[in-house]
N, C-alpha and C positions, 0 to 999 in steps of 0.2 A: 504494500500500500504506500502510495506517493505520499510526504508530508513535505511541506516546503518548508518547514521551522526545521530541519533535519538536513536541510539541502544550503540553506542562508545561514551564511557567520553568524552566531549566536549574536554576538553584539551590535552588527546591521540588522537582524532585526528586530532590536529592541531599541535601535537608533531613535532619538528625539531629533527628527530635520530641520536644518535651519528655517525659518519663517521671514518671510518677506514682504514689506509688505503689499504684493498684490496676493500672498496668503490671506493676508486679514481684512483685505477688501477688495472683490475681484468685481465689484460695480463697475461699471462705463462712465457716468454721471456722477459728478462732487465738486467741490473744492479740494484738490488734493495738495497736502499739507503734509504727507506720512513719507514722504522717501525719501526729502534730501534733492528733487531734481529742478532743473535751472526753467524758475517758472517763465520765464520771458521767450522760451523757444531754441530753437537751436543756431550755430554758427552758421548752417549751411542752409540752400533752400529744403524745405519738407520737414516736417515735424517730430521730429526724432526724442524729442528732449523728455518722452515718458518712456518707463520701462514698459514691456510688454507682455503678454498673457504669460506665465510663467511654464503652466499647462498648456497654451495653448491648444484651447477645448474649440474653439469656430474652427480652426483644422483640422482637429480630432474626428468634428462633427460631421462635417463633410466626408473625410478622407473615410469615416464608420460605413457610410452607406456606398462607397464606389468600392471597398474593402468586403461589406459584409458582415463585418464587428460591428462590437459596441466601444466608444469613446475610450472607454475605460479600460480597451484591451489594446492600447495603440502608445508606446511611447515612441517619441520625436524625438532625433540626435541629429549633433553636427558629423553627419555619414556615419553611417552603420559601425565606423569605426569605434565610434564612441558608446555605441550600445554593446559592442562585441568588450570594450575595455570594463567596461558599466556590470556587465554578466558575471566575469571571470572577478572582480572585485569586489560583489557582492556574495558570490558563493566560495570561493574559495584561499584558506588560511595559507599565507606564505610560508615557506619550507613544510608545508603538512599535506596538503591536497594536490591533487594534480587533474589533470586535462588529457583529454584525447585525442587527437586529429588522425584527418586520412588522405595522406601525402600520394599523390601533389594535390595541392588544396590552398586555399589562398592564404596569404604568410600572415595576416595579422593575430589571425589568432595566437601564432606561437611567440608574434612579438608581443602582444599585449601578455601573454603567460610571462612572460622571458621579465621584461618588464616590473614584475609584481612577484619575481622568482618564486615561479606556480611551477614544478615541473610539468613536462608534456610527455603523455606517451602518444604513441603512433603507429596505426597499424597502415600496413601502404593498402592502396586500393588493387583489387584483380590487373591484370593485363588488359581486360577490355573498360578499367575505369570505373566497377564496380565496390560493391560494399561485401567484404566477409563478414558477413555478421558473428557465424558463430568465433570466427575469431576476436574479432570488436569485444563482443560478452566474453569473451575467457580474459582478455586483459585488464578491462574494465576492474578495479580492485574496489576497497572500502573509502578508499581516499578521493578515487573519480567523483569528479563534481559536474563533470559537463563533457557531453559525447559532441563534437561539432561534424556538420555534414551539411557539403554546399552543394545545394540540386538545384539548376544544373550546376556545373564543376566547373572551376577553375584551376588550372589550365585546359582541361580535355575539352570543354564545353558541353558535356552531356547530361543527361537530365538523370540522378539515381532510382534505380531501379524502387518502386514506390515498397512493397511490399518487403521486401529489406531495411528502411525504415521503418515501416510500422513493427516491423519483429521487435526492433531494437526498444522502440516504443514501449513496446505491451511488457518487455524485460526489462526495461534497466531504469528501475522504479526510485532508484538512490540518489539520481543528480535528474540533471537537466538533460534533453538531446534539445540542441539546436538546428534546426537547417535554414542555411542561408540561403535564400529565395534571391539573389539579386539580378539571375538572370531566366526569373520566372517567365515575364513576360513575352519571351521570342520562345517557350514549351507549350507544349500542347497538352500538360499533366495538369489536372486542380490544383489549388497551393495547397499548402500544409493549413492555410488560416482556417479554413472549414473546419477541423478538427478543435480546434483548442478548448472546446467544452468539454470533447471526450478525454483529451489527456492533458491533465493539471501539468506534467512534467515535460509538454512541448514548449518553446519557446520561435517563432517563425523571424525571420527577420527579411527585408527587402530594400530598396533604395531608388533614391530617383535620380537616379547618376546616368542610368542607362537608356531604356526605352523612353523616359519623360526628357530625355534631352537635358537637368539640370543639373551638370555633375560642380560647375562652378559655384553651386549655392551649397554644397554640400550638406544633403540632407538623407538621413535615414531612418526605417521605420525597424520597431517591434514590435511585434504581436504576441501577448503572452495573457495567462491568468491576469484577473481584474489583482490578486494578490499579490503576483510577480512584479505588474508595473507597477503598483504602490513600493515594492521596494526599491525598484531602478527610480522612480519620482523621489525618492529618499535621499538619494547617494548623489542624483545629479547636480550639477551648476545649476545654483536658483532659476539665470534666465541661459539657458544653453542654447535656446533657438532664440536669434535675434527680432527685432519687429520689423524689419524690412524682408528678411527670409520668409517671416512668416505670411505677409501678405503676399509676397511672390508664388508663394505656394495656395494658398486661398486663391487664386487666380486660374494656376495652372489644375488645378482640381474642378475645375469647369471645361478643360478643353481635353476632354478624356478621349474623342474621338481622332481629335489630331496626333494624342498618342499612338493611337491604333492604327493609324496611317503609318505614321513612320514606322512601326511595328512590319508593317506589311511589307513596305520598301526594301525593308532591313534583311526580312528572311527572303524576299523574292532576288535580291543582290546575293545573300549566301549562297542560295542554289545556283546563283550564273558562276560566281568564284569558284565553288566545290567543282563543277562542271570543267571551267577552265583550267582549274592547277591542275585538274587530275590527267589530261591531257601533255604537261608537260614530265618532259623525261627525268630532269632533276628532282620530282617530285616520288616518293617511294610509298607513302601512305594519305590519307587526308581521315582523322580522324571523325565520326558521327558527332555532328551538334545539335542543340538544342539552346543555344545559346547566337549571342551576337559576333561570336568568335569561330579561327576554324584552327586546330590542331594541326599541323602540318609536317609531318617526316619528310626532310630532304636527304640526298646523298651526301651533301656536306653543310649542313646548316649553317657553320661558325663562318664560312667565306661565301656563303648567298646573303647570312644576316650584313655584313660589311659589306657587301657589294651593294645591297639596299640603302646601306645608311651613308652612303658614297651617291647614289642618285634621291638623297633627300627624303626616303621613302621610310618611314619609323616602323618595325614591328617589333617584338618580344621576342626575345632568344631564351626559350627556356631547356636550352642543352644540359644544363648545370643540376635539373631537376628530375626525381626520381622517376621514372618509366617514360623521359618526354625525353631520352637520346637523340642526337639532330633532328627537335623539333625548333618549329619557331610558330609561336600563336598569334596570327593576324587576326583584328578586330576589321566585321564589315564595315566598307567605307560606301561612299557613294559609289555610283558608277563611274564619275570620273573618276574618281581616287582609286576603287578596283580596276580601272585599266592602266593607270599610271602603274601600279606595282605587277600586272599581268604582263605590262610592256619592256618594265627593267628586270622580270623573271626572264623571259624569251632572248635579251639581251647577253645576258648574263650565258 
């Protein structure tokens, strides 16, 4: 049986959080007299000079119904980074507890462990990018705080196999499983958010870095028990989300269709790229996505990555990384930008 008093540092969660005061009065309308801020307005043009929802609940509100959640199951960070540092901080004791990952898998998790000297264990993924579960469960110890698992994957792009999560799920009643959802939107699988009433011990995260176009505002979600965000709203920076991000994002939470445009651009571009590298002879493998990325095996990676970055063309050399030997993970671009980099492959 899941208990979350058994999964959270004893002392976070009996933490008294700091109060602010838009804790003590989250009205619209006053004389406001309670914070300290420069009543005459700001230096620049636009009104900056009060602080802002702390909660940020008119985003919450919104983002509930394009989500599916309730308000209360939605906490808001400067990019998911901060909710992934926010997790590992509130569950787990330095030099006592440790963490899971399943390499290759994106780095922040072991640096925000690394960080807070949380060990890490790590079980590597299948050959085709998969989850060993029963291996996961036999490592998984008394000390595991938190199982992380990004669906789809970073670097491979693929979406984990749904049913190997839930195993993990229904088992591993002692911490947290996480799955990071940041490249939900270009899968064709439900998210994980659907779930979070059945299991107390999910925690979902996503970001709008990607399909929403806003990676510059740096903003990321979680989706966890109404009980779990009460203790990430505990732990975080009173105002973490600024007031000009937040109305930026109140905005973009209305143009929900033009995400889905780009959405469609994005995988109908993947299919032409997939189509064209595979064509090419330096090309050895092109890995299954489900993401906005394509895994790519070349015959010499480390001198096509340089020969790219010689005609201006950026992609990621993840040679260095466990099961990704001479790959290099290209992010879909436009169609001019995919022919610009199909033009100095064929060069090359």
């Amino acid at each position: 049986m899941f208990s979350l008093s058994k999964v959270v540092r004893p002392h976070i969660f009996t933490l008294t959080p700091y109060s602010s005061a838009r804790d003590e009065y989250s009205g619209k309308e006053g004389t406001f007299l309670d914070a300290n801020e420069n009543p005459f307005g700001s230096v620049i043009s636009g009104n900056y000079n009060r602080y802002p929802d702390p909660y940020q609940w008119a985003v919450k509100e919104k983002l509930g119904e394009i989500k599916s959640v309730r308000p209360t199951q939605i906490f808001l960070g400067n990019g998911s980074d901060e909710a992934i540092d926010l997790v590992i901080r509130a569950c787990c004791e330095p030099q006592q507890d440790n963490i899971l990952i399943l390499p290759p898998t994106y780095g922040m998790y072991k640096v925000c462990a690394d960080v807070q000297n949380i060990a890490v264990k790590q079980v590597t993924l299948t050959l085709d990018f998969q989850v060993d579960t029963k291996k996961v469960l036999e490592t998984a110890d008394a000390h595991t705080k938190i199982i992380w698992i990004c669906s789809p994957n970073n670097p491979s792009g693929n979406i984990i196999e749904r049913s190997s999560i839930l195993h993990i799920l229904d088992n591993f009643t002692t911490g947290l499983v996480v799955v990071d959802e940041a490249y939900i939107d270009f899968a064709s699988e439900d998210s994980f958010t659907k779930l979070l009433d059945k299991y107390p011990n999910l925690v979902v995260m996503q970001t709008f870095s990607k399909a929403w176009g806003l990676a510059a505002l740096r903003l990321g979600m979680a989706f966890a028990s109404e009980e779990f965000i009460k203790i990430l709203n505990k732990i975080k920076y009173p105002y973490n989300l600024n007031g000009v991000t937040q109305k930026l994002l109140y905005t973009a939470l209305g143009k929900v269709e033009k995400k889905d445009k780009f959405v469609t651009q994005i995988l109908k571009e993947r299919g032409r790229l997939h189509k064209k590298l595979s064509d090419l002879s330096i090309v050895k493998h092109i890995f299954p996505s489900d993401s906005n990325q394509l895994l790519v095996k070349f015959i010499d990676a480390n001198t096509v990555f340089q020969h790219l970055i010689e005609q201006k063309i950026i992609t990621r050399l993840r040679s260095n990384v466990i099961l990704c030997e001479d790959c290099i993970r290209i992010s879909v671009g436009t169609k001019k930008e995919n022919d610009l980099l199909l033009k100095a492959l064929r060069k090359y």
